[in-house]
N, C-alpha and C positions, 0 to 999 in steps of 0.2 A: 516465743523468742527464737531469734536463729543467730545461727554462731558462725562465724566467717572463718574459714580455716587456710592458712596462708601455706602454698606450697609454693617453691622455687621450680620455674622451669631449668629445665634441662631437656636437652638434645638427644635423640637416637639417630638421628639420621640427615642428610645435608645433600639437595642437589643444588646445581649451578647450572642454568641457561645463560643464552645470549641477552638476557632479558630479566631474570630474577633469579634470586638465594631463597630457597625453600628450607626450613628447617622444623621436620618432623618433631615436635615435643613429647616426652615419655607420657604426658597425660592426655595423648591425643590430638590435642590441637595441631595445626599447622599454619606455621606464619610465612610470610613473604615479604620480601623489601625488595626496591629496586636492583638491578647487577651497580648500577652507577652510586651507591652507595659505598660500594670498595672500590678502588680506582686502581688498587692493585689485581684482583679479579675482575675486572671489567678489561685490563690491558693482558690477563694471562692467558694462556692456550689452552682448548678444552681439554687438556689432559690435567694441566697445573690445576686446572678447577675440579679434575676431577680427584684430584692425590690429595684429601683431610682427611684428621685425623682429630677423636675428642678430645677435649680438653679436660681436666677434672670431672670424671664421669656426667661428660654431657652439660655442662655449665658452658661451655664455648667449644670453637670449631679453629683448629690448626690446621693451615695448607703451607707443610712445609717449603715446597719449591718455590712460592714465593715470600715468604716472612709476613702471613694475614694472619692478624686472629680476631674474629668475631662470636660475642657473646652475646646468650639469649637472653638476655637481659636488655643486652644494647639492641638486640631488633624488635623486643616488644616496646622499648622505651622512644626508639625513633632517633638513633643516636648514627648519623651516617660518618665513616672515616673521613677526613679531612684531606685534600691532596695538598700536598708541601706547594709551597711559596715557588715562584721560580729566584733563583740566585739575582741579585740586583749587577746592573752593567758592571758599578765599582767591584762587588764580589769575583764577578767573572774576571775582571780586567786584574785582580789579585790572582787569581788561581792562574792566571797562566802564565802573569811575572813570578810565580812560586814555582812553577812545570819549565820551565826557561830557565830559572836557578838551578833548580837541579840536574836539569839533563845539562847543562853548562857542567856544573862539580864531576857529573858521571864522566865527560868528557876528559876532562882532567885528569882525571884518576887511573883510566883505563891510559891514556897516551903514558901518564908516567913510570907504569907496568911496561909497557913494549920495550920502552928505550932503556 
């Protein structure tokens, strides 16, 4: 009879290429995912790539400079970050009747400090 013994990966160690996320496991292994997986690391500068930091002793990887966190969980599981939606024309066409409001109020406010 054999007995399956279930251990959680965790992290020691994390590089970042132009080309993959490598992430050392405490039991050896080493896994890789594409860089295009994070789209926030795939757009950061090799320094932002290189400044992580763990996350609950090695459960996941923090890069502060840009607001990423990938868990080894989610790269052995095949789980890639999603890049946001672009804003629809009607959204955009609000945010800048909203940026036109305001800077209109700003306007007003400051003129009625001079005088």
């Amino acid at each position: 009879m054999s007995t399956a013994v279930l251990t959680e990966a965790t992290i020691r160690r994390v590089e970042v290429t132009a080309e993959t996320i490598t992430a050392h496991l405490a039991d050896g292994r080493v896994i890789s995912v594409p860089l295009a997986w994070s789209w926030r690391l795939s757009d950061a500068t090799p320094a932002q790539r290189a400044n992580w930091e763990l996350i609950g002793d090695g459960y996941g990887v923090h890069w502060p400079d840009i607001d990423e966190d990938i868990s080894a969980e989610g790269m052995l599981n095949g789980t890639p970050a999603p890049r946001p939606k672009p804003a629809s024309k009607s959204t955009r066409q609000a945010n800048k009747r909203l940026q036109t409001t305001a800077a209109r109020a700003s306007t007003k406010r400051t003129s009625r400090r001079r005088g």
